[in-house]
N, C-alpha and C positions, 0 to 999 in steps of 0.2 A: 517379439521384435527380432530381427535378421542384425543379429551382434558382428556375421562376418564376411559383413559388405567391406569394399574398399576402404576404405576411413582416410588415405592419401586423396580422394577425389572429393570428398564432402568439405564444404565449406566449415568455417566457424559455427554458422548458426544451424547445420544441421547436423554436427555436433551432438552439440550440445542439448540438442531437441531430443535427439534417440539416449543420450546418456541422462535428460532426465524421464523418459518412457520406461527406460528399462529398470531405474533404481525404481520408479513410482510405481511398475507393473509386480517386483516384486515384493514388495513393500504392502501393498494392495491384496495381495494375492496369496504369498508365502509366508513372508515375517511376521504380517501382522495381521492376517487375513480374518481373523475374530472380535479387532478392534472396531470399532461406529466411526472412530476419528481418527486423522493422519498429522502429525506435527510437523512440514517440515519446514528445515533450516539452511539455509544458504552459509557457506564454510567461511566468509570473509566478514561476518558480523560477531557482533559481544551482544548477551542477551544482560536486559534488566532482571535485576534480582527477583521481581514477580512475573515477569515473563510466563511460568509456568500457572501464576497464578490467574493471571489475564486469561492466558486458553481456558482454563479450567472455568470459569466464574461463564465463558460465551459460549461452549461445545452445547448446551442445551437448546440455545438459541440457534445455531448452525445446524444440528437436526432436526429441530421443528419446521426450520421455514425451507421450503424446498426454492425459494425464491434467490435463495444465499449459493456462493459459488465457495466463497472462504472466508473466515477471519483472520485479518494479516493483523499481526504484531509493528508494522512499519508502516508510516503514512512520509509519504516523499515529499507532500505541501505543505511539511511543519516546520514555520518559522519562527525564532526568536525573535524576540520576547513576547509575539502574540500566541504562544501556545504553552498553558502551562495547568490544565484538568488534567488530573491521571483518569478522572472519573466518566470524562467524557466521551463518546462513541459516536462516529460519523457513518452513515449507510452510503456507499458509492458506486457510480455506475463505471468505475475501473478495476480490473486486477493491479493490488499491489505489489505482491509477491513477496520476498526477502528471507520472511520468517512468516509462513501460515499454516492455517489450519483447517482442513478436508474431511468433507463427510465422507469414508471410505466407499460406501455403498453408490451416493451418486455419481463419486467422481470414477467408479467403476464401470457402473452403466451407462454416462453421458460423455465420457470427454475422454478416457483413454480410446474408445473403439474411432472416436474421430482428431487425434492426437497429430499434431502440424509435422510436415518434416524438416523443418527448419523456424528458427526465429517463435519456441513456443511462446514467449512472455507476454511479446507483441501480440501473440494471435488471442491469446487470455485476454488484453485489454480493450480487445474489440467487442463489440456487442453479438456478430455472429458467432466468435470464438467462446465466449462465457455463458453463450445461447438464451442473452435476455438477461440474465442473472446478475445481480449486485456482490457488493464485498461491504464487508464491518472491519471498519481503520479504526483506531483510537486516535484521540486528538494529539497525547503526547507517545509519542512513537516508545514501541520496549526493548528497540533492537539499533544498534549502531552501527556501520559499516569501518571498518578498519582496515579496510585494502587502500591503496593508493589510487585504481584504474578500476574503469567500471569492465565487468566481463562483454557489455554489450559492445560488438563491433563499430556501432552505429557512431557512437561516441568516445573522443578521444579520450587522454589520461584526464584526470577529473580531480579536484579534493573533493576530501570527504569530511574534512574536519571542521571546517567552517558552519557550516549549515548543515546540521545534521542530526540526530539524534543525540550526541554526545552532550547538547546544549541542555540538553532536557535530564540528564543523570545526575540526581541527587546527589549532592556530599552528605547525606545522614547515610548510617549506615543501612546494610540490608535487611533488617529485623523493622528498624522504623519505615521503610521505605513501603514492605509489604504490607505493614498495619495500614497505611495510607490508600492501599491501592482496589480499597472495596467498588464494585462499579455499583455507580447509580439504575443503570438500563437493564431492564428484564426483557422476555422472547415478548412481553406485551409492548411495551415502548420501544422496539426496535423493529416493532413489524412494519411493514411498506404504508399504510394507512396509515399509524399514529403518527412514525415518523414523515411522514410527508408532510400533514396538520401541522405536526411542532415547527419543523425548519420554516413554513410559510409564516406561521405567526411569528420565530424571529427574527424572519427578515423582513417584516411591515413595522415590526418596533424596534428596526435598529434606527443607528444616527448614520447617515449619507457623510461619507468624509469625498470632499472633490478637492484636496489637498497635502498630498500625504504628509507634509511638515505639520500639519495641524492634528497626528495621529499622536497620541499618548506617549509612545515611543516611535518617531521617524524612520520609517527604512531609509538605508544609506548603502547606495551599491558600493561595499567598502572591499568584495573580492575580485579577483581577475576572472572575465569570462562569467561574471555571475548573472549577465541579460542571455545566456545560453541556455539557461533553465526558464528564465522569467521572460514576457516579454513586454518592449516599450511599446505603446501606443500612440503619435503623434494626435494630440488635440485639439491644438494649434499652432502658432510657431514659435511660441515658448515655453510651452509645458508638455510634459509626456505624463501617462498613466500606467503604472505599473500592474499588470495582472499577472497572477500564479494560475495555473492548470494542469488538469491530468493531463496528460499525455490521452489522446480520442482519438476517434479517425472522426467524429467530427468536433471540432473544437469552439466556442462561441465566436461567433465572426462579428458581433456588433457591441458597439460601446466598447468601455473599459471600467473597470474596478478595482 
């Protein structure tokens, strides 16, 4: 990477692109260049006390399946009080990012040599950027963000506290927390077939809510700016639909849920 370009002419997001190229290249290459896997961690999060043990329990799963891009530690759809398996595991067609985890070998051969000049995170969530490939979220997030402001330009100052990971950190302590944190899903039940099978069959046996008051626990848009993340659906002219999404370049354009 050309470390002594201008840096006065470069925007935010190309930046930030070559500073994480160059930590990743040698990381990749030098530091840890004998490792299969890469940890890495974003500076403005607090990790769960098994954090280390989540990676640990998936790095088999992320080697075997060439189909995998990363396993992130942070799922950004997780709301309270509908998310509460530490056991649970989602396969998804977005880069999470925050806190993940890299096959070193592919992400050598496939994505450093076509690495964005600007705006990487964005280019990861794209399908041509991740080259096809999925990600493995967990259902309750093991990493929390503690900054005030998101680094991304695109969006303004943000909280983070409300909706966030933080929802999801246990008051037992960390000895009970990590006994709790065995995952149920092997590289068998996480591969593209099984998982595909499982998620259809449970969503032919779920219950349809066309009501969100009529949900166990009611979402209630209780913060500032909190349809910035979500968005309203008009249905008719007196009710709206609330859906959550990754962030895609394409996104579901019909219905609501």
């Amino acid at each position: 990477a050309d470390t002594k370009s201008d840096s006065s002419s470069q925007s935010f997001g190309e930046k930030v692109a070559l500073h994480y190229k160059v930590a990743l290249t040698d990381a990749t290459k030098v530091q840890f260049k004998a490792s299969k896997s890469l940890v890495v961690i974003e500076e403005d999060v607090v990790a769960a006390p098994d954090m280390l043990l989540y990676f640990a329990q998936l790095e088999e799963v992320l080697l075997s399946d060439d189909l995998l891009l990363a396993v992130s530690a942070w799922n950004e759809n997780a709301l309270s009080p509908y998310v509460s398996s530490r056991k649970r595991l989602l396969r998804v067609d977005t880069f999470s990012g925050v806190a993940f985890m890299l096959s070193v070998k592919r992400f050598q051969r496939d994505y450093l040599p076509n690495w964005p000049r600007k705006d990487w995170d964005k280019h990861l969530r794209k399908s041509v950027g991740r080259q096809g490939r999925q990600c493995i979220v967990p259902e309750m997030p093991r990493v929390k963000h503690v900054g005030d402001s998101s680094l991304d330009m695109a969006k303004k100052e943000r909280s983070n506290a409300a909706m966030s990971a933080s929802l999801y950190f246990s008051n037992a302590g960390p000895l009970e927390q990590i006994a709790a944190s065995e995952l149920d899903d092997t590289p068998y039940t996480l591969s593209v077939e099984v998982y595909s099978q499982r998620l259809a069959e449970e969503l032919r046996a779920a219950t349809l809510v066309e009501d969100l008051q009529k949900l166990p626990h009611p979402l209630k848009m209780r913060f500032k700016n909190a349809t910035k993340d979500a968005q309203l659906v008009r249905r008719d002219e007196n009710h709206f639909g609330w859906r959550v999404h990754y962030h895609s370049e394409q996104p579901e354009k019909d219905g609501s849920w």
